[in-house]
VEXBA-120280 format. One record per atom (N, C-alpha, C): x, y, z. Coordinates in steps of 0.05 Angstrom, whole numbers, padded with zeros to 5 digits, always signed. Layout:
N
XYZ ...
***
This chain:
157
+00016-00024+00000 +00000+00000+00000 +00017+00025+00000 +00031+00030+00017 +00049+00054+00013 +00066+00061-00013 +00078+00039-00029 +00088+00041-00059 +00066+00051-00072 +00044+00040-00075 +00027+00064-00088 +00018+00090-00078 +00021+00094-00061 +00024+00131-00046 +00042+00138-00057 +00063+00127-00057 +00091+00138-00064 +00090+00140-00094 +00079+00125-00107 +00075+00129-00136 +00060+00150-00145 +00034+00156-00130 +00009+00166-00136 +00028+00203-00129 +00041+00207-00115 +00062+00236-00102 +00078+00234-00131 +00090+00215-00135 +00108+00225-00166 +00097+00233-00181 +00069+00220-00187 +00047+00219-00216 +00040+00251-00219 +00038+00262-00190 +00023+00290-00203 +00022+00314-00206 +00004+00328-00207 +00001+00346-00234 +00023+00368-00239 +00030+00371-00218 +00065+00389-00217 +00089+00365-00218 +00091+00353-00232 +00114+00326-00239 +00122+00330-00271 +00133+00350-00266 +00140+00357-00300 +00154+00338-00314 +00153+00331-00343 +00163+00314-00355 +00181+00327-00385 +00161+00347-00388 +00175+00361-00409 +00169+00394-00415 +00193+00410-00406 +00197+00430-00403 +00212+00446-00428 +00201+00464-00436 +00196+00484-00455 +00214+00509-00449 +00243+00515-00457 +00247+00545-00452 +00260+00564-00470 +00237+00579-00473 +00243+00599-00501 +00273+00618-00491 +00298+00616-00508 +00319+00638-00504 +00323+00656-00529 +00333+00679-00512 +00332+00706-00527 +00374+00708-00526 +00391+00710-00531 +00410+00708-00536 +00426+00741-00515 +00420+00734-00487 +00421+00745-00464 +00420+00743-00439 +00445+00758-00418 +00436+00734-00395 +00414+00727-00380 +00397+00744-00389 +00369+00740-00368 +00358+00711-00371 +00366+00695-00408 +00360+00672-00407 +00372+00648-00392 +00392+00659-00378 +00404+00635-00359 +00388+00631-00339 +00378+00651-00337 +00359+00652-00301 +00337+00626-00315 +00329+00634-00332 +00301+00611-00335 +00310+00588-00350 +00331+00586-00355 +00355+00555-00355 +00349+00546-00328 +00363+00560-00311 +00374+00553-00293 +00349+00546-00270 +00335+00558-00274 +00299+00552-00260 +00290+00520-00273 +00291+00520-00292 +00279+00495-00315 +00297+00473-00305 +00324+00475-00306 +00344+00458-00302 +00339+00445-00263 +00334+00467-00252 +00325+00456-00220 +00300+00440-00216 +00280+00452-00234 +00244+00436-00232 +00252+00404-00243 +00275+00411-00273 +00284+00381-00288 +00292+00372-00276 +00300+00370-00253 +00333+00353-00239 +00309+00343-00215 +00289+00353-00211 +00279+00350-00183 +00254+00327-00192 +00250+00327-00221 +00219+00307-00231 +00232+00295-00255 +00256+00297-00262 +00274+00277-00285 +00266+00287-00313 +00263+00314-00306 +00237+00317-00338 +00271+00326-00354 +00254+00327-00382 +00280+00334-00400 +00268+00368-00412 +00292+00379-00418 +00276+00403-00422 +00283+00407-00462 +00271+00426-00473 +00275+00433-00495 +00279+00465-00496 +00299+00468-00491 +00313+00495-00509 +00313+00508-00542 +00303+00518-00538 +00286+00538-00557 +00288+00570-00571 +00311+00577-00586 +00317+00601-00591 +00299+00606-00622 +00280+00628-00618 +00270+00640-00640 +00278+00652-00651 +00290+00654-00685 +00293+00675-00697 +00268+00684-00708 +00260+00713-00698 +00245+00733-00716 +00248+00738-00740 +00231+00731-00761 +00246+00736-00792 +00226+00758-00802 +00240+00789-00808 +00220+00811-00809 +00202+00798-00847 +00178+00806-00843 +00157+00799-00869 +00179+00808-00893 +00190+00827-00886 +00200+00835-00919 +00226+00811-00928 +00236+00789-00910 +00257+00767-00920 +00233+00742-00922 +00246+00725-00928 +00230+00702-00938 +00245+00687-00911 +00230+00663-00896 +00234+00652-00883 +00253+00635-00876 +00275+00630-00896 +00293+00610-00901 +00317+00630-00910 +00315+00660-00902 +00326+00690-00913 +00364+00667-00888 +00386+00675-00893 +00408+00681-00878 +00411+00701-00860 +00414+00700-00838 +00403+00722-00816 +00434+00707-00793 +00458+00708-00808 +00486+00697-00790 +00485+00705-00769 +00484+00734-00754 +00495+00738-00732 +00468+00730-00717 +00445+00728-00727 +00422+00714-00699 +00422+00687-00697 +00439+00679-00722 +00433+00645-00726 +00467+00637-00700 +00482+00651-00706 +00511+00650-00695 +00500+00664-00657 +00482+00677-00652 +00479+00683-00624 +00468+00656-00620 +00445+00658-00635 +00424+00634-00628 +00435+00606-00616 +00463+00597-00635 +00477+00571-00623 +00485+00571-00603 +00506+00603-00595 +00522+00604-00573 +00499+00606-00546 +00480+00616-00553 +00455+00614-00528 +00446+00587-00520 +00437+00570-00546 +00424+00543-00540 +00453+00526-00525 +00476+00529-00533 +00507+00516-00520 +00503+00526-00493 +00505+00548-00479 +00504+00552-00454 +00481+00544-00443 +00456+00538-00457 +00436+00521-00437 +00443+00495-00428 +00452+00480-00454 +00461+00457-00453 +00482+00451-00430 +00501+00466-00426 +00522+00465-00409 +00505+00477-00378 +00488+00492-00376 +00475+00500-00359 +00456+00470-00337 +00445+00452-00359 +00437+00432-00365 +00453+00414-00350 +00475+00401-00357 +00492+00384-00364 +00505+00387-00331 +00511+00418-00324 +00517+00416-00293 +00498+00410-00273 +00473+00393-00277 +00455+00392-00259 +00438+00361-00268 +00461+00361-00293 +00454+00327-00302 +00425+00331-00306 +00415+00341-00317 +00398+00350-00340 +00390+00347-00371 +00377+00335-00395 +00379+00333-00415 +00374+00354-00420 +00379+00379-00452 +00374+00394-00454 +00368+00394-00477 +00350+00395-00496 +00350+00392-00525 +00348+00416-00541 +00356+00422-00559 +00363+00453-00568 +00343+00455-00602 +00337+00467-00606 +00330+00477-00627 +00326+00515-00635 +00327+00511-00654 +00320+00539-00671 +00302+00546-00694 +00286+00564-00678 +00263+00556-00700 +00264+00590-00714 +00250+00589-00740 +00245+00614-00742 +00221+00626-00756 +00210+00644-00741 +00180+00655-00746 +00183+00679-00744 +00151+00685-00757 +00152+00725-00758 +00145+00727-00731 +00136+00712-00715 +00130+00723-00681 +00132+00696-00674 +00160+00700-00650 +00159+00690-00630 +00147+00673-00618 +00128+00692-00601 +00102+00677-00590 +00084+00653-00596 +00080+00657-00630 +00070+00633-00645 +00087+00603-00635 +00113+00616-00656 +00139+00591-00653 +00143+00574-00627 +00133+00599-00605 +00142+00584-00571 +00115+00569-00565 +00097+00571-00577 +00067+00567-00567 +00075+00535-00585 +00083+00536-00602 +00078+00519-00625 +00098+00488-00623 +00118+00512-00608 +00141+00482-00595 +00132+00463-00571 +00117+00484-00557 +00106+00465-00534 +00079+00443-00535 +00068+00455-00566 +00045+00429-00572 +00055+00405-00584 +00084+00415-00592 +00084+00397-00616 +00115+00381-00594 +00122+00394-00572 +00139+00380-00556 +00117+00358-00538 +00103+00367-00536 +00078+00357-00509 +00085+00366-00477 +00091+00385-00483 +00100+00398-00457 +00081+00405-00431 +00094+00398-00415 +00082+00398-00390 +00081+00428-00370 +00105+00447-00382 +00110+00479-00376 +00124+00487-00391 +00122+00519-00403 +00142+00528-00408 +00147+00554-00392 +00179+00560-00390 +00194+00572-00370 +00207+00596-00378 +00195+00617-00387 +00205+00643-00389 +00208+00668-00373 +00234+00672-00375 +00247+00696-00367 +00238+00725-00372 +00226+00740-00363 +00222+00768-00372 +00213+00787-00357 +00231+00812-00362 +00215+00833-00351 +00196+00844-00349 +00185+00861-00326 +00162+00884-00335 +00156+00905-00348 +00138+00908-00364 +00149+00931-00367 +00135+00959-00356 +00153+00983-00357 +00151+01003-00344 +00120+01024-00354 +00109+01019-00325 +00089+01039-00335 +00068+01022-00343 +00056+01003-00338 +00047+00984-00349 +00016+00991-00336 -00010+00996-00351 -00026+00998-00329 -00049+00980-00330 -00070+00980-00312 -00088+00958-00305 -00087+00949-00320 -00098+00957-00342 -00107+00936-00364 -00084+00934-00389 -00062+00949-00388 -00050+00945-00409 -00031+00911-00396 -00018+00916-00416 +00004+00880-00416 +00034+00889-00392 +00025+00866-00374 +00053+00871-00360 +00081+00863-00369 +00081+00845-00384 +00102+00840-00415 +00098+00847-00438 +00122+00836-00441 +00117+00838-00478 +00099+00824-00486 +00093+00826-00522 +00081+00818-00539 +00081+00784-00540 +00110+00776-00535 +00114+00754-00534 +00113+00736-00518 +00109+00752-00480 +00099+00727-00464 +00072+00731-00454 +00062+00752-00469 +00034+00761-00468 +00016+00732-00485 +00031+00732-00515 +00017+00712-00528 +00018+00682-00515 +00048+00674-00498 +00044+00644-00492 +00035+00652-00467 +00031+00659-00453 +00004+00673-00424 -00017+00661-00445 -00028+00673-00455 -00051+00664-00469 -00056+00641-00484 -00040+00627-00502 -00045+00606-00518 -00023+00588-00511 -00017+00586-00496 +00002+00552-00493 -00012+00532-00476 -00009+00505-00488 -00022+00487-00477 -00016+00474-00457 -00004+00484-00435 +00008+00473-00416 +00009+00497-00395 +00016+00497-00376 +00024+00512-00353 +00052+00529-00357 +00048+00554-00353 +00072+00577-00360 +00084+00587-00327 +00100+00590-00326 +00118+00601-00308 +00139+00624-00312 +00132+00647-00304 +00145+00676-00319 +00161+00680-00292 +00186+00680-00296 +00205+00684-00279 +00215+00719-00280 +00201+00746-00264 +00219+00762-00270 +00224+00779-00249 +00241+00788-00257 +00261+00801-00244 +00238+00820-00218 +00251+00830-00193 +00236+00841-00174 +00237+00876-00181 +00220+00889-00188 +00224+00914-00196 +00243+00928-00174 +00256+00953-00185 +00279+00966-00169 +00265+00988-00158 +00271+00992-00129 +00258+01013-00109 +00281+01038-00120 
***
């Protein structure tokens, strides 16, 4: 009887299995590595690292865009290594869309993700009803199929 207690405490609904984290090629994205990499290490989940390139409408989608494609690696490498110190899987990809938000919404249905884990500020001046983020964790707030966790920073007195 107690092995199934003990089973039934692993099984649930906060027992992440597959974690989602969008990076922007900056350190703020280590913080929500490094959040993702502690929830992974603590429920064995594997996570998927995820750098979006923005491709503006006027290039074609498949356009050469080197220095975001060349940040983009060195970002998804330091997750991995971020990862890797906490014995972590980390799986990396790069996707690229005209928004963000779609691409990150889009990785986590098609990952089957159980959270995704973004880093971001507030922004300034923000009022009742306007967006306390950006555009982009405004949209996965709203359309991701899984449970979101917005890691940000504590505003400065």
């Amino acid at each position: 009887m107690a092995v199934s207690a003990t089973r039934a405490r692993k099984q649930s609904p906060l027992a992440y299995r597959r974690i989602v984290v969008p990076l922007v090629p900056e350190a703020e994205s280590v913080k929500a590595v490094s959040l993702a990499a502690e929830l992974a290490a603590d429920h064995g989940a594997v996570i998927t690292a995820v750098a979006v390139i923005e491709v503006p409408t006027a290039l074609p989608l498949e356009a050469h865009m080197f220095q975001e494609e060349a940040a983009a690696k060195r970002t998804l490498e330091e997750a991995r290594a971020i990862g890797a110190g906490r014995g972590v899987t980390v799986r990396t990809q790069i996707r690229r869309a005209r928004l963000a938000g779609e691409a990150i919404v889009a990785e986590a249905e098609r990952g089957g993700a159980d959270l995704v884990v973004l880093n971001a500020s507030r922004k300034e001046g923000c009022g009742r009803r306007g967006r306390i983020f950006g555009k982009t964790v405004d949209h996965v707030l709203k359309h991701a199929p899984c449970r979101v966790m917005v890691a940000a920073p504590s505003p400065s007195h």
